[in-house]
N, C-alpha and C positions, 0 to 999 in steps of 0.2 A: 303831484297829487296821485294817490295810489288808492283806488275803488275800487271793492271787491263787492261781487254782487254772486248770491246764494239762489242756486233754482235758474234752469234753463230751457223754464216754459214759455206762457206766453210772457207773462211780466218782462222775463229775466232779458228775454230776447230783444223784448221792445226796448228796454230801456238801454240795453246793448247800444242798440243803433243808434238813438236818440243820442246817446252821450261820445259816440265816435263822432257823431256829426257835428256835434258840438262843440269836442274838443281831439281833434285829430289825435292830440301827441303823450294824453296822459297815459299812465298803465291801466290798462284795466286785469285782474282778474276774475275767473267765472270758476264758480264752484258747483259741480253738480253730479249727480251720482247714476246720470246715464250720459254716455256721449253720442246718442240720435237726440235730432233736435223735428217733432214731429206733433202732430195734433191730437190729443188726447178726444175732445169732442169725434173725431171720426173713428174712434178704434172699434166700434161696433160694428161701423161700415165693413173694416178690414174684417174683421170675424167673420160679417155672414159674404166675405167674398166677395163683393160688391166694387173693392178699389185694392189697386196689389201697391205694394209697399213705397212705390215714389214719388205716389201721389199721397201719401200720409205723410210724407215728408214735407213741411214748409218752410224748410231754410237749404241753399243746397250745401253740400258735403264743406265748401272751403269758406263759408261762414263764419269758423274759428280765425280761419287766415286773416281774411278778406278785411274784420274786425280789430287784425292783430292783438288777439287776447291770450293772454296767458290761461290756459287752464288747467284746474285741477278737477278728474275724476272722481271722487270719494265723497263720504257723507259726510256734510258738518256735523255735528256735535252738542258743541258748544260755543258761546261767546263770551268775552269779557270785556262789556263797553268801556270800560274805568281806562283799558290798557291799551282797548281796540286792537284786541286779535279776533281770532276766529281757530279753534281745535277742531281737528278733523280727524274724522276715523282710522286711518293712513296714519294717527301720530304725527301729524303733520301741523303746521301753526300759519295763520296767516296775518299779518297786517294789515292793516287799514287806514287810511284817511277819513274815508267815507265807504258806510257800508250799506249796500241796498240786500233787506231780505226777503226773498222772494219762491221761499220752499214749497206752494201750494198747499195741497190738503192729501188724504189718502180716503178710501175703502171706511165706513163706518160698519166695523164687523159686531153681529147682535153679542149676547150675553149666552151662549150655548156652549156647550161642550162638543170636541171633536174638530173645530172648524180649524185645525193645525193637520186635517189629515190629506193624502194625497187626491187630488181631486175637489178642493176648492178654492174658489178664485174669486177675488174682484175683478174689477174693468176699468183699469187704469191706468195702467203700466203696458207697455207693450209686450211686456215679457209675459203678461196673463195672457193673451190672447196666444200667444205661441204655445205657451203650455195647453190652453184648449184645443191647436190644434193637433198637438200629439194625440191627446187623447179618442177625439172626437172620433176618427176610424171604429171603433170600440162602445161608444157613448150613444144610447136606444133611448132614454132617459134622462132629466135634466128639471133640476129645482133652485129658482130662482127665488131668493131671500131678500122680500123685499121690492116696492113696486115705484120707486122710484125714475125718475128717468134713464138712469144707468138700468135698473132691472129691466123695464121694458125694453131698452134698447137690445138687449142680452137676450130677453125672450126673443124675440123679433127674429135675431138673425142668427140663435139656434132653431127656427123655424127653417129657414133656409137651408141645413142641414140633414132637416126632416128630422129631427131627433123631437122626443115629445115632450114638452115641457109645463110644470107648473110653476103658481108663484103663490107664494105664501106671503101674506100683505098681515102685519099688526091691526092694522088701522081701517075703517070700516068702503076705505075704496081706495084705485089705485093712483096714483101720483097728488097724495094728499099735500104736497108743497109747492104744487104748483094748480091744481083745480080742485073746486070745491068740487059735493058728490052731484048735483045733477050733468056737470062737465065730466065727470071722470068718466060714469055711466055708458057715455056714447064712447068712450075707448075699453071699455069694459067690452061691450056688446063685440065691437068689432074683435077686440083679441078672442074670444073665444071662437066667434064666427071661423078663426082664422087656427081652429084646433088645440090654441093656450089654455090649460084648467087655471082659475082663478080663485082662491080661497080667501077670505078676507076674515080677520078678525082671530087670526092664530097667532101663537108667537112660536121658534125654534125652539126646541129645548137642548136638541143633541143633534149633532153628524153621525149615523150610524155606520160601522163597517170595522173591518181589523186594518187597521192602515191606510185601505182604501176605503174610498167614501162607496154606501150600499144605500142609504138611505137619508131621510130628515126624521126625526121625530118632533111632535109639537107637545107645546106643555098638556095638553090637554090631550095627551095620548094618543093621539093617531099618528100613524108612519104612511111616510111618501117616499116606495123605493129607487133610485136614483143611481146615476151613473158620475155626474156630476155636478158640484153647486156653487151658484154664482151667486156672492152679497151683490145688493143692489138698493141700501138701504141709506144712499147719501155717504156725505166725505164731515170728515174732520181737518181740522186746518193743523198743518205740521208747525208746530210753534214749540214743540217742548226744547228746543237750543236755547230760546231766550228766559226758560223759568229760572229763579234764583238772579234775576238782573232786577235792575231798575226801570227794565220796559215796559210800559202797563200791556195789562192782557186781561180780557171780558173773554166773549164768543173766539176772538184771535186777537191778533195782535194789531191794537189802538191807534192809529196815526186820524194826522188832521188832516187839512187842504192841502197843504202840500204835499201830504203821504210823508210825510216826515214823524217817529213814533214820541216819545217822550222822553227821548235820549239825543241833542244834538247830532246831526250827522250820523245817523242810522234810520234807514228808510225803511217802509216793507208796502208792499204790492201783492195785489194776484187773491187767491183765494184765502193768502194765509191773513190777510190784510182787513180788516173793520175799519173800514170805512165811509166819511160820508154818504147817506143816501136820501137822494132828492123828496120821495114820498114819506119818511119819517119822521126826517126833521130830525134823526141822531146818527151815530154811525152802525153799523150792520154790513156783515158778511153777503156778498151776492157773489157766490160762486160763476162765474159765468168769463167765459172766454173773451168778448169784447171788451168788460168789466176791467180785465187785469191787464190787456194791451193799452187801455188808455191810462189805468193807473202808474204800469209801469213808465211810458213816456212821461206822464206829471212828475212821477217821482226823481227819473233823471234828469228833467228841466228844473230842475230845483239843487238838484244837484251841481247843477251847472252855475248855478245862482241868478237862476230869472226868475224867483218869486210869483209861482204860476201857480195859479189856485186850480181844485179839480172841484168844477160843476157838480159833482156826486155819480151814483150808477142808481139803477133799482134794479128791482127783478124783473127779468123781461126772459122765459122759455117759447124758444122758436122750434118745433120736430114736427116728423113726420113719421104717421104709423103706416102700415100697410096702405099708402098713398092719399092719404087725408089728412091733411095738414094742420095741427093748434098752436095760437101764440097765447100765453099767456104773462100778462104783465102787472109788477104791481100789487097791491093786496089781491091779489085775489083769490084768497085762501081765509078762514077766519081760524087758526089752527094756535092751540095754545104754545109760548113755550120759543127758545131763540129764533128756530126760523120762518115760522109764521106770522100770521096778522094776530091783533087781540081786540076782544070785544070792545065795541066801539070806536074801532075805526072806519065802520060804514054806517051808514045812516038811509042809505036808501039803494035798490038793485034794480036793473031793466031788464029784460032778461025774453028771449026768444027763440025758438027753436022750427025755421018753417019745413023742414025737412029731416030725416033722420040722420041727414049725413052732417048738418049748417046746425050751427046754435053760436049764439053772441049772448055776453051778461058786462054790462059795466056795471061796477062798486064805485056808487059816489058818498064823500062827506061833503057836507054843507055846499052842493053844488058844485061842488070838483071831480075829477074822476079820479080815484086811488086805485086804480086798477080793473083788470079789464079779460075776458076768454073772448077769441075766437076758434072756430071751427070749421073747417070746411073751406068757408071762403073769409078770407082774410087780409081783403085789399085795402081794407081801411085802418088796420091795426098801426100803420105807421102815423096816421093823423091824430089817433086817438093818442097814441105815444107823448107827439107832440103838445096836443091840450091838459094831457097828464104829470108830464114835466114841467111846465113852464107855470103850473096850476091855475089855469085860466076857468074863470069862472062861468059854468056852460048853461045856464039856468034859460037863457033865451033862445037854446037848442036843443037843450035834451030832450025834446021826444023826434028827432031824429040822428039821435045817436046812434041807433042799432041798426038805419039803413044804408044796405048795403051801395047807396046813391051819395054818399056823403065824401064829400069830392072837396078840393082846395079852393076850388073858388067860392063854395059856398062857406068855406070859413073865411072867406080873407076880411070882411068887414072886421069880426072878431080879432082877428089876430091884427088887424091895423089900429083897434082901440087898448091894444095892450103890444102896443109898437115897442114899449121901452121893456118889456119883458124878453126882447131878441137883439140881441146886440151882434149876430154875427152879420160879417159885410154881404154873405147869400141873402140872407132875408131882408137887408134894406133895397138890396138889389129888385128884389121881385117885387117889394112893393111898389117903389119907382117906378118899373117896367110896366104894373100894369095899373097904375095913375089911384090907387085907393090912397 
């Protein structure tokens, strides 16, 4: 059996192991187009300096060994499922038995001219972050495109820098795919507090500068001159190897439960991957680093041939700004268009803010919770998770859903009248143990 698996992020890694454990002795090959094996979610940390480089590291150095994989440095390509190769940039051709793909996504760069010039960057690659810090000695200045998680992360820890920064946001606030606008607000207030200009409701039109980047122009004519500019406008999923196949592709590329796509014995994981999600009821893209580590291990358990379904993912954003923590899970966005919610998928909001720093809102339909902000303090976000996945119907508790008192024993009757909505051996464990 000879598996080759494309992307050496989190997926590709997971399912690395997964399938050594699984099967000591086959080949595996790994195709991937950097050879550090590191965490994308912290590269912001490394920017503002926060963590030096071997703690961004999360596999160590003899991982390839250790795994005995063969690998190839270079980009794929293309693929020809009929033949079951794989073309790589290199001119190179690979075979396969079984192919897991698992190429992630990239930088979703806007519609403006310029942004080929020297001095801008995404935040995703490790090699951006290198490049900013050539520069940054130099860098007074700094326009961040785009108010995404990536951009604020970017503002943030060009803050740390002292370098001054704005963001120029399309959209009428900042992290519109993951908080509506009274949740964004409270991280509004505070990034400015914290020196960031925030403009909302511009779009780019140009990168100014001869070469070098000098400025942003917006369509609406105003310049913001600039030393630097970081997109931070969300990711697109790397899927163009598979166009001209027989692989279905929507949002990314289509697999079922198994993560297995619509081509026998070609897998895909990770962000590139549309996949089942628990709150929809269809499959959808959830960017998210947990997401693609469990995907990829389903995907190699299947590979293996244990016929192992994957539960689904949804959206669930955990960060931290300037030391005030938000999760946000779930619709909790009503945002037209692939990665948002769409009208009427709520039907009812609770919504509270007793403090300027604390604000909670769950989005329910017909009694369910589709999603859910906290702020501030957010000790309960994991309970609400659990009533949100499992879709328990919470009509005989919601009006203490928003207190910050809402503790596990006071769900257990709940959750022992929908016993058979948890089939893992933890949960029958604790109900046992404490006699419901």
């Amino acid at each position: 059996m000879r598996r080759v698996i494309i992307g050496l992020s989190a997926a590709g890694v997971s399912a690395v192991e997964t399938l050594r454990e699984g099967d000591p002795q086959s080949e595996i090959v790994a195709i991937a187009d950097e050879s550090l094996i590191y965490s994308r979610p912290l590269l912001s940390y490394y920017l503002a300096t926060k963590l030096e480089m071997p703690r961004l590291l999360y596999r160590p150095s003899d991982f390839f060994e250790r795994n005995r994989l063969t690998t190839v440095f270079t980009r794929a390509t293309r693929i020809d499922p009929q033949n079951q190769r794989v073309y790589l940039e290199n001119g190179g051709v690979e075979s396969y038995d079984q192919l897991l793909i698992a190429t992630g996504a990239r930088p979703r760069f806007p519609r403006a001219a310029g942004l080929e010039k020297k001095g801008v960057f995404g935040l995703r690659r490790i090699e951006d972050v290198h490049g900013m810090f050539e520069r940054l000695p130099s860098v007074k200045r700094a326009v961040i495109l785009g108010a995404g998680l990536v951009g604020l992360k970017a503002a943030a820890a060009l803050r740390e820098h002292d370098v001054e920064v704005t963001i120029l946001v399309g959209s009428r606030h900042v992290l519109s795919q993951m908080l509506d606008e009274p949740s964004a607000r409270v991280y509004e207030e505070i990034f400015r507090r914290h020196g960031v200009s925030i403009v909302t409701g511009v779009k780019p039109a140009a990168v100014l500068g001869n070469g070098e980047v000098s400025g942003v122009e917006t369509a609406d004519g105003q310049v913001f001159p600039c030393d630097l500019v970081v997109v931070g406008k969300g990711v697109d999923p790397n899927m163009e190897l598979v166009s001209d196949t027989r692989i279905n592709t929507e949002y990314g590329i289509v697999v079922d439960k198994y993560c297995e796509t619509s081509v026998p014995n070609v897998f895909a994981a990770g962000d590139v991957a549309q996949a089942p999600d628990i709150i929809r009821g269809e499959t959808w893209i959830n960017a998210l680093w947990p997401c693609a580590v469990e995907q990829g291990r389903i995907a190699a358990l299947n590979m293996l041939g244990r016929e192992i379904s994957y539960r689904g993912s949804m959206r669930m954003n955990s960060v931290q700004f300037f030391n005030l923590p938000v999760i946000s899970a779930g619709l909790a966005v009503l945002t037209p268009g692939p990665l948002g919610a769409r009208p009427g998928e709520h039907d009812e909001t609770l919504e509270e803010r007793p403090s300027e720093s604390v604000y909670r809102k769950v989005f329910l339909k017909d009694d369910t919770i589709v999603g859910f902000v906290q702020i501030g303090e957010v000790g309960t976000a994991g309970l609400l998770k659990v009533l949100m996945e499992r879709r328990l119907n919470i009509a005989g508790i919601k009006s203490n859903l928003l207190s910050p008192r809402l503790n596990l024993g006071f769900l257990l009757p709940l959750l022992e009248e929908n016993r058979d909505r948890f089939d893992e051996v933890e949960f029958q464990e604790l109900m046992d143990s404490v006699g419901v």
